[in-house]
Backbone of each chain as ProteinMPNN parsed JSONL, in Angstrom:
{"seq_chain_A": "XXXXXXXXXXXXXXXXXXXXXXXXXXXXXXXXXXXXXXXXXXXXXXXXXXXXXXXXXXXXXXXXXXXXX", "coords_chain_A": {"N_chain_A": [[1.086, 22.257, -2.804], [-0.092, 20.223, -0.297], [0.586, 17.491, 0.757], [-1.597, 15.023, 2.715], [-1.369, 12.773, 3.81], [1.293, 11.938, 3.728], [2.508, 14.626, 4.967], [3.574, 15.571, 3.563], [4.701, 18.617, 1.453], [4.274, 19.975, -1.868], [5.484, 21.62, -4.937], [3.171, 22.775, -6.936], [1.891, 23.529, -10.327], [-1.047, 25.308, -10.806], [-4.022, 26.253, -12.066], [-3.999, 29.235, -13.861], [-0.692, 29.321, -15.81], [2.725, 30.651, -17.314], [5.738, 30.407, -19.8], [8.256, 31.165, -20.99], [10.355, 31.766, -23.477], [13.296, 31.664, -26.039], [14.315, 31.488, -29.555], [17.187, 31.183, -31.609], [18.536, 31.656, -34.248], [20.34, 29.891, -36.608], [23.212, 31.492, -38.832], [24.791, 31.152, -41.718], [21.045, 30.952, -42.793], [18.541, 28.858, -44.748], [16.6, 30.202, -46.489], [12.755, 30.833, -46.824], [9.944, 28.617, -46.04], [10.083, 27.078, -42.543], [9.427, 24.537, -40.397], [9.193, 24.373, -36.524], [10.031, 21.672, -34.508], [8.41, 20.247, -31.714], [8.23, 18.994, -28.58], [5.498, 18.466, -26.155], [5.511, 17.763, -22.655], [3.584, 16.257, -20.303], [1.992, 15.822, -16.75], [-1.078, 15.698, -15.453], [-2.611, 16.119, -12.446], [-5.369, 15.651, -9.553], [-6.362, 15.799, -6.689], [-7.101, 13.663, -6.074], [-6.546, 11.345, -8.491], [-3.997, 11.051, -10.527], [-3.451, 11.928, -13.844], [-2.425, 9.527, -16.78], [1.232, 9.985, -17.47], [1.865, 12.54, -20.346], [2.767, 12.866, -23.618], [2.232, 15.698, -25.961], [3.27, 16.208, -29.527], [4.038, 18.479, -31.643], [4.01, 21.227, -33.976], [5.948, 24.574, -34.735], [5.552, 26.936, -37.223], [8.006, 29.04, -39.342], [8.851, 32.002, -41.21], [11.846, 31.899, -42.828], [12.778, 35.023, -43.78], [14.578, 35.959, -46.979], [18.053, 37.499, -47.381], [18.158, 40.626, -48.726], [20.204, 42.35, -51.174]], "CA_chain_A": [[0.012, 21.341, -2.49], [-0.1, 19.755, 0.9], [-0.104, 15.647, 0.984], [-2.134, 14.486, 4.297], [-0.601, 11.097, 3.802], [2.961, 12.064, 3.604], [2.747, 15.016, 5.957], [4.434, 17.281, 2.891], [4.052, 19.853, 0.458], [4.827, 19.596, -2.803], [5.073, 23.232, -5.286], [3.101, 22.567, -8.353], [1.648, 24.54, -10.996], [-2.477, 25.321, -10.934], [-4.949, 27.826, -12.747], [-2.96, 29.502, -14.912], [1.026, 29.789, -15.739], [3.607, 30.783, -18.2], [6.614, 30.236, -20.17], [8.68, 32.16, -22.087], [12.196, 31.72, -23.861], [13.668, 32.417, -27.161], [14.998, 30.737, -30.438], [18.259, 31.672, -31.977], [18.096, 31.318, -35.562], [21.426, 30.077, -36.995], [23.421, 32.605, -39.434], [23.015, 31.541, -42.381], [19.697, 29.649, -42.415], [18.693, 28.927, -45.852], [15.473, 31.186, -46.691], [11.392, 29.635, -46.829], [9.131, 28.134, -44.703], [10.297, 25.909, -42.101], [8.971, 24.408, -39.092], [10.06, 23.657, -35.152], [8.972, 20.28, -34.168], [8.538, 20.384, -30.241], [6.998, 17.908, -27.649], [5.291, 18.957, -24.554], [5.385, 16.671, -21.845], [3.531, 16.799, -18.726], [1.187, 14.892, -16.098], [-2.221, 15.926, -14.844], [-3.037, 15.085, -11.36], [-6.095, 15.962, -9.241], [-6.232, 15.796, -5.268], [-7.479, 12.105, -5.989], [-6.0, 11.137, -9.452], [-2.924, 11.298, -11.645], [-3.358, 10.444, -15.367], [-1.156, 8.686, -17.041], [2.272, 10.977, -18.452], [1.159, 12.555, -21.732], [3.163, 13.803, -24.688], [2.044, 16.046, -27.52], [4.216, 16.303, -30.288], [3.65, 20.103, -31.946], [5.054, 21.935, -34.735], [5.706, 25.761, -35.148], [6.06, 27.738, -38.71], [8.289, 30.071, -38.932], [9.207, 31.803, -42.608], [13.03, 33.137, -43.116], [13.125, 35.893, -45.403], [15.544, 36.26, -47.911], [18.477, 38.898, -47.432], [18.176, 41.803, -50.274], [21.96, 43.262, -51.239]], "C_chain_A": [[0.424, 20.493, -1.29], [-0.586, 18.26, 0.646], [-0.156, 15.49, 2.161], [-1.185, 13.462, 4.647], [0.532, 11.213, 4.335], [3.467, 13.018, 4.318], [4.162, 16.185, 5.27], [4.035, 18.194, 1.91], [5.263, 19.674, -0.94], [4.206, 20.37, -3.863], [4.284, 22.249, -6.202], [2.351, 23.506, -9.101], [-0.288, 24.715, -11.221], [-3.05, 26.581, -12.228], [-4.238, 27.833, -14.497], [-1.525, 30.657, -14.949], [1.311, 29.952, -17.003], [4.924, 30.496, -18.375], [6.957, 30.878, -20.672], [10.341, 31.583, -22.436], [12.473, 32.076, -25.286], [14.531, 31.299, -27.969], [15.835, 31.647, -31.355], [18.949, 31.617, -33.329], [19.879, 30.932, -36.142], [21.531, 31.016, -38.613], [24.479, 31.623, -40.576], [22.027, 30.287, -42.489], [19.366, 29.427, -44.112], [16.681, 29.446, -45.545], [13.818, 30.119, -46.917], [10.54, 29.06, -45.407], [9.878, 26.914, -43.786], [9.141, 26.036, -40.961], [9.749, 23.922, -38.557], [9.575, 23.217, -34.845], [9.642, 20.667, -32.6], [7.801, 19.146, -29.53], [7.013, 18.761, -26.226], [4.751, 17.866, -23.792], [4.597, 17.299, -20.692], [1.8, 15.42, -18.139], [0.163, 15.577, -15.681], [-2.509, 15.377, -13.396], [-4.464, 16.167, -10.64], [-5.492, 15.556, -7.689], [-6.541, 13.928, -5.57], [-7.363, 11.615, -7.301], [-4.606, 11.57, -9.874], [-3.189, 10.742, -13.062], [-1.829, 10.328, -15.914], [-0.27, 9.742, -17.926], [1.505, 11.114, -19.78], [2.821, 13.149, -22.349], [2.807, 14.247, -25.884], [3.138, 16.645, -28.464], [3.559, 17.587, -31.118], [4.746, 20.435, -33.17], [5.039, 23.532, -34.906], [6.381, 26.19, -35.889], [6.765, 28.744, -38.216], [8.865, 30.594, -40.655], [10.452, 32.576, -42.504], [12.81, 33.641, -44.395], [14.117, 36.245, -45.798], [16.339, 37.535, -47.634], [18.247, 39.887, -48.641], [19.452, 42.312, -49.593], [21.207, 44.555, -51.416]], "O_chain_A": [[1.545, 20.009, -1.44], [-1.735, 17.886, 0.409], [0.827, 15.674, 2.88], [-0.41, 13.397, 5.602], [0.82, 10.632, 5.381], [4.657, 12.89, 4.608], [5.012, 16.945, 5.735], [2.84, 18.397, 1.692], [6.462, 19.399, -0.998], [3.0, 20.277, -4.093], [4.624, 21.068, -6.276], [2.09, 24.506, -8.432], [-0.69, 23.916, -12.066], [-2.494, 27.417, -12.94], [-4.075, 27.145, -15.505], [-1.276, 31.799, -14.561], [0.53, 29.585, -17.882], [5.553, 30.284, -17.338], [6.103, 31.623, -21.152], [11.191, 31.117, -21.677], [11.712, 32.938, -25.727], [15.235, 30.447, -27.428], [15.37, 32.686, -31.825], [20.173, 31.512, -33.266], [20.656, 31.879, -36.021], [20.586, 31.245, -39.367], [25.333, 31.218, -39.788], [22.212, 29.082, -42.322], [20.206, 30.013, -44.794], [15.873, 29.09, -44.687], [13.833, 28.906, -47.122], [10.656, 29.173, -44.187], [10.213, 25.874, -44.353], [8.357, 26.935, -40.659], [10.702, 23.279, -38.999], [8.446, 23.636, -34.591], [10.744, 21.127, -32.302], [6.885, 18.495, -30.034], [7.858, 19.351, -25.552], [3.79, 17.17, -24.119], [4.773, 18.416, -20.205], [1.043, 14.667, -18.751], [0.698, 16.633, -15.345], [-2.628, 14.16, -13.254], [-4.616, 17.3, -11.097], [-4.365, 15.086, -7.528], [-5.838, 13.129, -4.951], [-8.511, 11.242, -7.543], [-4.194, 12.622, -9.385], [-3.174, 9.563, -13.416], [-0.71, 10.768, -15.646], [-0.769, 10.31, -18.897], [0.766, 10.266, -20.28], [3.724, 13.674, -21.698], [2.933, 13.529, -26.877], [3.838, 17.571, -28.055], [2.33, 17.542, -31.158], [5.909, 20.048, -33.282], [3.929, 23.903, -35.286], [7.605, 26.139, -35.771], [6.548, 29.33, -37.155], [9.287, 29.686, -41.372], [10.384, 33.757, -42.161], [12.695, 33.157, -45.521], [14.79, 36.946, -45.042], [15.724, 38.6, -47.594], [18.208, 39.259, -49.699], [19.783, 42.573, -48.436], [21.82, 45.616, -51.53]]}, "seq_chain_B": "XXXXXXXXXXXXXXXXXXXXXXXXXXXXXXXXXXXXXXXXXXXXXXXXXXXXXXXXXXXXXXXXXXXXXXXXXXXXXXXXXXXXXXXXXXXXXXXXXXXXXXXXXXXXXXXXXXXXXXXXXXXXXXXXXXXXXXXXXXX", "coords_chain_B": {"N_chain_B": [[33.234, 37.757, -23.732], [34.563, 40.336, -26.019], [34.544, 43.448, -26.271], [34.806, 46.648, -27.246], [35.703, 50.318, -27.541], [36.349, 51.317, -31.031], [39.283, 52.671, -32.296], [40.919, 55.314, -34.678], [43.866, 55.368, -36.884], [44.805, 57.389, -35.948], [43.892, 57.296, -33.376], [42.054, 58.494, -32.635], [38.462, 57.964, -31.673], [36.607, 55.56, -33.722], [34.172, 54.936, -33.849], [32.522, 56.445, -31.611], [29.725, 56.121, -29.557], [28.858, 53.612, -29.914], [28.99, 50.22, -29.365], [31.474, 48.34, -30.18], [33.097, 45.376, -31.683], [36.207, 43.952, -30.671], [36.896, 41.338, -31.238], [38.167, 41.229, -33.72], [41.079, 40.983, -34.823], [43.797, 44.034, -34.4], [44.032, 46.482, -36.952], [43.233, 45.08, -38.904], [40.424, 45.208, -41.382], [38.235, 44.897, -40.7], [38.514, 45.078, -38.117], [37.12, 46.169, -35.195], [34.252, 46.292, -35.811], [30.504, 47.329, -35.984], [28.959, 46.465, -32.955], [25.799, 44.625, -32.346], [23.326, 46.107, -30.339], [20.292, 46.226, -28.594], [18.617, 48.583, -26.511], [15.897, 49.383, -24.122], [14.171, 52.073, -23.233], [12.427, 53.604, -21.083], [9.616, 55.788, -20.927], [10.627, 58.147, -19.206], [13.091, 58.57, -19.895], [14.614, 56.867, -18.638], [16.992, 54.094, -18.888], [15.539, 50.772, -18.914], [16.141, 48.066, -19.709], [18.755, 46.267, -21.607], [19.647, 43.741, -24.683], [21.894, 41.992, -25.577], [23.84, 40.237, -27.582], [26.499, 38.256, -27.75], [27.304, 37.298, -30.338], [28.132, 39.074, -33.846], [26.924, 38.457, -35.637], [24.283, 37.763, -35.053], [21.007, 38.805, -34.2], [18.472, 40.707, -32.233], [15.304, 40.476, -32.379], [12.641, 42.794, -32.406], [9.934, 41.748, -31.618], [10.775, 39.74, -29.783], [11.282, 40.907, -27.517], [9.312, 42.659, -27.003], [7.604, 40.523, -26.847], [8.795, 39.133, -24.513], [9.085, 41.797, -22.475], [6.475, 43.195, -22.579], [4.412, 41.01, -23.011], [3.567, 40.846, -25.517], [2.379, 39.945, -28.517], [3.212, 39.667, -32.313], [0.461, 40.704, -34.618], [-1.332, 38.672, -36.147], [0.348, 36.633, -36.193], [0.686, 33.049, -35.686], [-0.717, 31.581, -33.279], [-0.668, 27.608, -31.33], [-2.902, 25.499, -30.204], [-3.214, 23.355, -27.593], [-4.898, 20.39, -26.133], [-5.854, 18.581, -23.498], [-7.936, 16.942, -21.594], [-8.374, 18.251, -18.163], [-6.266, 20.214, -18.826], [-4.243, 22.812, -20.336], [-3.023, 24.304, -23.549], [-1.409, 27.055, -24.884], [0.87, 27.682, -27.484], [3.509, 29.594, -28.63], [5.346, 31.709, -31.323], [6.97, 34.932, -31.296], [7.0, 36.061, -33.393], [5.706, 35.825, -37.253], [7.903, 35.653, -38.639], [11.275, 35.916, -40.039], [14.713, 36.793, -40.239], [17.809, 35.25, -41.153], [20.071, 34.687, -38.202], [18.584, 35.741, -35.967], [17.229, 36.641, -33.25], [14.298, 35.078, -31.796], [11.093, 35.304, -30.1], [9.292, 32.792, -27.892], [6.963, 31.398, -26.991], [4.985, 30.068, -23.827], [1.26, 29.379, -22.951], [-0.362, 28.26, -20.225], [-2.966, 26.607, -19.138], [-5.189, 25.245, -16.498], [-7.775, 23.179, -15.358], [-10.267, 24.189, -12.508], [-9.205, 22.23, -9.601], [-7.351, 20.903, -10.619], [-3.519, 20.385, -11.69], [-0.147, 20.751, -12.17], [2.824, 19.08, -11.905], [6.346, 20.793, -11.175], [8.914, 22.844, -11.419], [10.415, 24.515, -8.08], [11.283, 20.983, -7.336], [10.811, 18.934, -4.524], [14.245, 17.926, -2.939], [13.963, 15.11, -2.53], [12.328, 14.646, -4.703], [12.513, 12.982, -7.83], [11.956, 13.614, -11.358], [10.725, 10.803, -13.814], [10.263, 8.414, -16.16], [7.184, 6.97, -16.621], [5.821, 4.04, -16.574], [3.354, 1.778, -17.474], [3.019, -1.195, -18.25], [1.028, -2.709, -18.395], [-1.173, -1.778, -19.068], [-0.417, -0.971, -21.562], [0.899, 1.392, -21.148]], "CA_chain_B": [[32.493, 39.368, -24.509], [35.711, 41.443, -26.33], [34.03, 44.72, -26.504], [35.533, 48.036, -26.608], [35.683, 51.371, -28.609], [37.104, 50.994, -31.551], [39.809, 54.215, -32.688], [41.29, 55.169, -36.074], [45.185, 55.166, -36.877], [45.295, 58.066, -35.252], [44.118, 57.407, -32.058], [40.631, 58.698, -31.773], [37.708, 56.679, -31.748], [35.631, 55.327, -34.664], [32.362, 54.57, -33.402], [32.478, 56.935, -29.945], [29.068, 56.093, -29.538], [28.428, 52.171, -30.483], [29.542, 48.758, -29.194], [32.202, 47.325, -31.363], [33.898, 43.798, -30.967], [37.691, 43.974, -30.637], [37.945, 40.207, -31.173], [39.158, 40.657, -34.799], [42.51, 41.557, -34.806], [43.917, 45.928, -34.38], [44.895, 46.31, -37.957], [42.575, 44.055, -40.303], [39.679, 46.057, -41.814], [37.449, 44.521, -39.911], [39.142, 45.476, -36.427], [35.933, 47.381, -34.457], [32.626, 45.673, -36.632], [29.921, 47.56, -34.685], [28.194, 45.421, -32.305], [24.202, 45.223, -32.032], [22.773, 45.963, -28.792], [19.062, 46.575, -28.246], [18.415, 49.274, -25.381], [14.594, 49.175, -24.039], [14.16, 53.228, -22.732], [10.983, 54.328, -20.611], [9.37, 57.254, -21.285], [11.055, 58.928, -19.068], [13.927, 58.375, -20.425], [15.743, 55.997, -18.123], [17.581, 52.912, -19.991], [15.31, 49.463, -18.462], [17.103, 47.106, -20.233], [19.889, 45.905, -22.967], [19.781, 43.029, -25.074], [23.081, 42.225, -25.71], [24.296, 38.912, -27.87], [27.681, 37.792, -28.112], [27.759, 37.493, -31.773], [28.086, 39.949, -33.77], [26.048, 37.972, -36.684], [23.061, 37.802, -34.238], [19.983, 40.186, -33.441], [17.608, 39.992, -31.081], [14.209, 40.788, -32.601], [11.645, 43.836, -31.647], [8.977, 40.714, -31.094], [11.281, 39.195, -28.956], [11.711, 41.957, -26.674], [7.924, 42.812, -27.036], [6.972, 39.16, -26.066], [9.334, 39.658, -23.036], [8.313, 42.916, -22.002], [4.831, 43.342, -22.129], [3.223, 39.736, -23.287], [3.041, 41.411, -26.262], [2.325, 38.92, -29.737], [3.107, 40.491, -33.129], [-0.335, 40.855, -35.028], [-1.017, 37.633, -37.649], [1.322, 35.234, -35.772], [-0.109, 32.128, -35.327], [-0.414, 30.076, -31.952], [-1.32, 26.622, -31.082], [-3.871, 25.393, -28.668], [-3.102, 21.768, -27.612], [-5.424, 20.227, -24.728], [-6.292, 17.063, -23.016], [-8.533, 16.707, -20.351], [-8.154, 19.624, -18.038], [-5.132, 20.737, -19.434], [-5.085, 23.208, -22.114], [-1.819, 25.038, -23.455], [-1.319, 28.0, -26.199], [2.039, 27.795, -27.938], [3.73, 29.783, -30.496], [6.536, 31.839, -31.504], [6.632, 36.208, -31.01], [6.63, 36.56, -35.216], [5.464, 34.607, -38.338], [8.905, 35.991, -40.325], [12.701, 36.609, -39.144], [15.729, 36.598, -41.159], [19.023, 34.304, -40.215], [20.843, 35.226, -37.45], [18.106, 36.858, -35.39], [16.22, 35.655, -32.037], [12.661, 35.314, -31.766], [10.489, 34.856, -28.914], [8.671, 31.565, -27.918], [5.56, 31.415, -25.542], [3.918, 28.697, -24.082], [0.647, 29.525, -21.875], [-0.806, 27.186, -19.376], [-3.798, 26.379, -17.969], [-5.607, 24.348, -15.756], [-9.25, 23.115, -14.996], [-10.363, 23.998, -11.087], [-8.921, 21.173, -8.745], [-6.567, 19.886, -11.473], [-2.488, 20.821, -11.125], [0.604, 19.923, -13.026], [4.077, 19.669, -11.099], [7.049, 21.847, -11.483], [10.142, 23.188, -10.348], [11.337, 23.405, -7.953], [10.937, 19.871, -6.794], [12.058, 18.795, -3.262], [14.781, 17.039, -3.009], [13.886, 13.683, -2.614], [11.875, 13.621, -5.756], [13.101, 12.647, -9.038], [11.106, 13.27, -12.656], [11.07, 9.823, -14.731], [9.265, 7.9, -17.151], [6.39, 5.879, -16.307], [5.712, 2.842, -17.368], [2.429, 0.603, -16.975], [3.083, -2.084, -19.623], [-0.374, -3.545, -18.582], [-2.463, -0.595, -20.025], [-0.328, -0.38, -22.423], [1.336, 3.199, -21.575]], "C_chain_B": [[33.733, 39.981, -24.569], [34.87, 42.588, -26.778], [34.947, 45.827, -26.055], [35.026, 49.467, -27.683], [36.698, 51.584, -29.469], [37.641, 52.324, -32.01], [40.082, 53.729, -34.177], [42.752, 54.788, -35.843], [45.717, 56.169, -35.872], [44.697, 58.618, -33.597], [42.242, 57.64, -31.431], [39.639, 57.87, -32.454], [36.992, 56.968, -33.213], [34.488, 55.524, -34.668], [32.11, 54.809, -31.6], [31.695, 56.425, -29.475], [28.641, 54.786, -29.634], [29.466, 51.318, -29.372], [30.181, 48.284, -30.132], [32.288, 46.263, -30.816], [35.169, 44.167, -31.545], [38.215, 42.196, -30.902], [38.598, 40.038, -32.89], [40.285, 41.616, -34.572], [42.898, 43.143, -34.804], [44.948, 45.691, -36.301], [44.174, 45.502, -39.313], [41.221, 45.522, -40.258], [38.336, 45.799, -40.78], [37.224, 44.896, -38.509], [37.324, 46.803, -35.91], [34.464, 47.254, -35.267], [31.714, 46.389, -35.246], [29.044, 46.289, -34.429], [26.963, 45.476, -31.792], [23.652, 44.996, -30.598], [20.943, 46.423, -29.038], [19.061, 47.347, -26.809], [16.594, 49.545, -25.352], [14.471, 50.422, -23.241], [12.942, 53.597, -22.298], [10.919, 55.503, -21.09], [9.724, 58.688, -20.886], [12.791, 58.903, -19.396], [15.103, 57.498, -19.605], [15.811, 54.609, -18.949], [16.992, 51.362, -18.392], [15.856, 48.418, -18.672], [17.813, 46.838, -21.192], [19.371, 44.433, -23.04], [21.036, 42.647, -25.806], [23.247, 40.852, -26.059], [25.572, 38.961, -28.292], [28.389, 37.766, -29.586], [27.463, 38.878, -32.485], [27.018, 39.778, -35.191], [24.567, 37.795, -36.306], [22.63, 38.841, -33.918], [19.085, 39.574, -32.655], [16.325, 41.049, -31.498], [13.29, 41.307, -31.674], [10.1, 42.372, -31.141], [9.317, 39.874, -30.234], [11.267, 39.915, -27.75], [10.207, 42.397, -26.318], [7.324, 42.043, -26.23], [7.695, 39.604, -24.338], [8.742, 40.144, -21.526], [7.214, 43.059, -21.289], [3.917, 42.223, -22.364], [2.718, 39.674, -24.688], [3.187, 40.189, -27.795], [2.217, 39.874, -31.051], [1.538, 39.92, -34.321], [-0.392, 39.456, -36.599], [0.083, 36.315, -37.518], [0.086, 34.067, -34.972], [0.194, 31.337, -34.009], [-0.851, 29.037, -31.869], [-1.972, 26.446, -29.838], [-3.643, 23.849, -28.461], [-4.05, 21.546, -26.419], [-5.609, 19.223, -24.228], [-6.938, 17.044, -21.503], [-8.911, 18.295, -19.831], [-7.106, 20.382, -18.194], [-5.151, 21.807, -20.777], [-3.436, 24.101, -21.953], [-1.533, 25.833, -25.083], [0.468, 28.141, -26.216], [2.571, 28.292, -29.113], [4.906, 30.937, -30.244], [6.339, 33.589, -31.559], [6.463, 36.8, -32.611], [6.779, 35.414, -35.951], [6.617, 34.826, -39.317], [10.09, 36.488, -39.753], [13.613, 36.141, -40.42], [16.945, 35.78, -39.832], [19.362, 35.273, -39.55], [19.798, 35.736, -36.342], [17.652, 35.602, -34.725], [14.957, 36.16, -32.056], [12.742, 34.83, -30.808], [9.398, 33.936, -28.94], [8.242, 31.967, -27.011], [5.554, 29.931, -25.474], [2.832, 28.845, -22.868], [-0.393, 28.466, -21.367], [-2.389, 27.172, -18.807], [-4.909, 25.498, -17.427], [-7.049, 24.293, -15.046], [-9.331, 23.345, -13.4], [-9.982, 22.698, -10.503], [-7.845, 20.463, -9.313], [-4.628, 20.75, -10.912], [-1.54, 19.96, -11.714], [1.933, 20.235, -11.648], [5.127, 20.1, -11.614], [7.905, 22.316, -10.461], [9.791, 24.375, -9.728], [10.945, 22.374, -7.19], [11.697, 19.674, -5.568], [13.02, 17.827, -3.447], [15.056, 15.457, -2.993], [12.83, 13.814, -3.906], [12.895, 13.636, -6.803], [12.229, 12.741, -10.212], [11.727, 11.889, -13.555], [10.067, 9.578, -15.544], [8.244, 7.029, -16.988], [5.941, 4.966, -17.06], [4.27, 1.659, -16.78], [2.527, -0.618, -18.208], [1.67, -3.122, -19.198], [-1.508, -2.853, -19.062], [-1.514, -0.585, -20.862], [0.278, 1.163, -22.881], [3.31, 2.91, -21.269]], "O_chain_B": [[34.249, 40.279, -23.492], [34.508, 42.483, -27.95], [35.593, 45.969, -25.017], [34.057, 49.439, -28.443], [37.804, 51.954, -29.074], [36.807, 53.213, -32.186], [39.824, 52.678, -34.764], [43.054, 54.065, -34.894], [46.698, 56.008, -35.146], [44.875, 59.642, -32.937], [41.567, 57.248, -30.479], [39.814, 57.23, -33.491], [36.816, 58.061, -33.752], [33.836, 56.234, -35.434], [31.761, 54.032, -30.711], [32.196, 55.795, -28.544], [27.476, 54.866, -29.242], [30.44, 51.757, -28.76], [29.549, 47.744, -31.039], [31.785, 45.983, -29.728], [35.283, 44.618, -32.685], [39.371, 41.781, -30.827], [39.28, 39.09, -33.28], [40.261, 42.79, -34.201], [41.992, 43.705, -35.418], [45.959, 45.079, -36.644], [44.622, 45.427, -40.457], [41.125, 46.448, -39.452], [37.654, 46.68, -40.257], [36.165, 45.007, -37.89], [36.842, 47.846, -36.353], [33.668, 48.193, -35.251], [31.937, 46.22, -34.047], [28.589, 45.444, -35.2], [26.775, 46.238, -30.844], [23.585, 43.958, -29.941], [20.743, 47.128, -30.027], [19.539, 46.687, -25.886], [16.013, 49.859, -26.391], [14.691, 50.055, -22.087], [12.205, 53.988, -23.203], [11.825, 56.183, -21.57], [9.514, 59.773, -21.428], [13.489, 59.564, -18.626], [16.29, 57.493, -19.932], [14.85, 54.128, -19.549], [17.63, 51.059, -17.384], [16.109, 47.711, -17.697], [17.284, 47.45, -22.121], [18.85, 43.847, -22.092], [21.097, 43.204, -26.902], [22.934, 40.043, -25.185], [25.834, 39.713, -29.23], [29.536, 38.071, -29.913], [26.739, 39.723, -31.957], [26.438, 40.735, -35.704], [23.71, 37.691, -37.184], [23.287, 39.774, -33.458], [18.898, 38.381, -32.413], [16.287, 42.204, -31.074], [13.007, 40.815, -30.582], [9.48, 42.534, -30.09], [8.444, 39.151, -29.755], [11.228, 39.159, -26.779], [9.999, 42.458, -25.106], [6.687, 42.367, -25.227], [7.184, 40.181, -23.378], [8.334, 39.693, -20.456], [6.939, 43.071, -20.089], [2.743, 42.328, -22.01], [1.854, 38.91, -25.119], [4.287, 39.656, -27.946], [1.359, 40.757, -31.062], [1.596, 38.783, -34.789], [0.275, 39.41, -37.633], [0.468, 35.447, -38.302], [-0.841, 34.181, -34.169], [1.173, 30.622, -33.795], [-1.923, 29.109, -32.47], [-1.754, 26.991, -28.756], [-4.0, 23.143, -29.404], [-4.079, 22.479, -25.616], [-5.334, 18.511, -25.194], [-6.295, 17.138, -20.457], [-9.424, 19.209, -20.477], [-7.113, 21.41, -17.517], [-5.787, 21.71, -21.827], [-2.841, 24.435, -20.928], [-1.479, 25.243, -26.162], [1.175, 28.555, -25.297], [2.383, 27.859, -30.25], [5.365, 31.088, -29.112], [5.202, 33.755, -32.0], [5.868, 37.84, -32.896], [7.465, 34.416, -35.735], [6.579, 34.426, -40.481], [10.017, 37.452, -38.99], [13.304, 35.358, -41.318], [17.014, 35.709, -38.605], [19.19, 36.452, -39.859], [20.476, 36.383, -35.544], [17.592, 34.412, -35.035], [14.578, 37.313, -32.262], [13.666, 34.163, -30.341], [8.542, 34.072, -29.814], [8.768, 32.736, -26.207], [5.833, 29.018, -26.251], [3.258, 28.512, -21.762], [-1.173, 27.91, -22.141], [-2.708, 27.968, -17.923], [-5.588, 25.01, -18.33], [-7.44, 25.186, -14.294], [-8.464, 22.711, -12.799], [-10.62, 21.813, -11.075], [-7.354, 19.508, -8.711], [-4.544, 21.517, -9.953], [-1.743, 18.755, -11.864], [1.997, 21.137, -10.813], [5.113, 19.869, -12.823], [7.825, 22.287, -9.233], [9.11, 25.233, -10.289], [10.203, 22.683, -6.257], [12.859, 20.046, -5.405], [12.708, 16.839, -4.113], [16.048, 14.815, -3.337], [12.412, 12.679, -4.136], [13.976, 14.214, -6.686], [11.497, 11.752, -10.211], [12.898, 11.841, -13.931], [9.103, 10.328, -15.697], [8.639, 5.933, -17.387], [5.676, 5.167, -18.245], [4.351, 0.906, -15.809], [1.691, -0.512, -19.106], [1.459, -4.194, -19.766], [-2.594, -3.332, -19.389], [-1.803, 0.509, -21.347], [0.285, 1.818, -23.923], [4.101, 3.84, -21.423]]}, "name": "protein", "num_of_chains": 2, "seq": "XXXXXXXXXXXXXXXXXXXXXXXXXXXXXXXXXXXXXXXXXXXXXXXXXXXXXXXXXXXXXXXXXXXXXXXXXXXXXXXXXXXXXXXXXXXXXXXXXXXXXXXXXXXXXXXXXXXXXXXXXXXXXXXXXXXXXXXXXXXXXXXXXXXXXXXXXXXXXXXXXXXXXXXXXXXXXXXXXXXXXXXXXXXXXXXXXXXXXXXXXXXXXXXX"}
């Protein structure tokens, strides 16, 4: 994005993007439902706005299943 | 990474064919535990990629590798939709069920109303990400 003002450019992310990464389950976990509490942070801006920092706080299920001998 | 091919007493190998780990000791029962690799093979049969973890108590889940791959989400896994404004973002995890030890794959997809725009690395060097603070609104 190109600032007139400032006479720079500055990357940022539009439309639509992705993420990806991976969780590593420790060994041993004890079996059942849990959840992973997460927060996603981030700012909104427009060519003529910024709102104010946000964070949503999120959780995702995940169920370990039990080894069988 | 101690990897090798692990032999018998007498010299020839155990597991010709596999990844062991050599870090337990030559001589304990244990010596040559095979070691799990994931190999990702096109159709024509050339080898695209390994998944390869250090432990030998760790896997690295087909939904992990899936997600990766192709974008791919295992069937009945749930995502979240969070949004605010023009912001909108789907988050969730490559399966609803894994056993210890194993890696799963995490998403998180983005996107953004026309004219709107979040920032992101990489940043130039003169900026800095911090915390903002208006203590007269209240944020």
């Amino acid at each position: 994005m190109k600032i007139e003002a400032l006479d720079e450019s500055l990357p940022v992310h539009c439309d639509s993007f992705q993420g990806l990464g991976s969780l590593l389950l420790g060994y041993p976990f004890p079996a059942g439902r849990t959840v992973f509490p997460g927060k996603l942070r981030f700012q909104q801006c427009s060519d003529a706005v910024c709102e104010a920092p946000e964070t949503i706080s999120f959780e995702l299920p995940l169920t370990i299943e039990p080894f069988r001998a | 990474m101690n990897s090798c091919v692990a032999t018998g007493t007498d010299g020839t190998p155990k597991l010709s064919n596999r990844i062991v780990s050599c870090k337990l000791a030559p001589g304990l029962q244990t010596h040559g535990v095979p070691h799990p690799v994931n190999y990702l093979v096109a159709a024509d049969g050339m080898l695209v990629r390994k998944y390869f973890v250090p432990n030998y108590q760790h896997r690295v889940t087909a939904s992990s590798v899936a997600l990766r791959e192709f974008g791919a989400i295992v069937e009945g896994t749930a995502a979240l939709t969070l949004r605010s404004g023009a912001f909108a973002a789907e988050i969730g995890l490559s399966a609803a069920k894994a056993f210890a030890g194993q890696q799963i794959g995490f998403f998180a997809k983005f996107r953004l109303d026309r004219g709107w725009h979040v920032c992101g690395a990489p940043l130039p060097t003169a900026y800095t990400t911090r915390p903002s603070r208006c203590p007269r609104y209240g944020l």
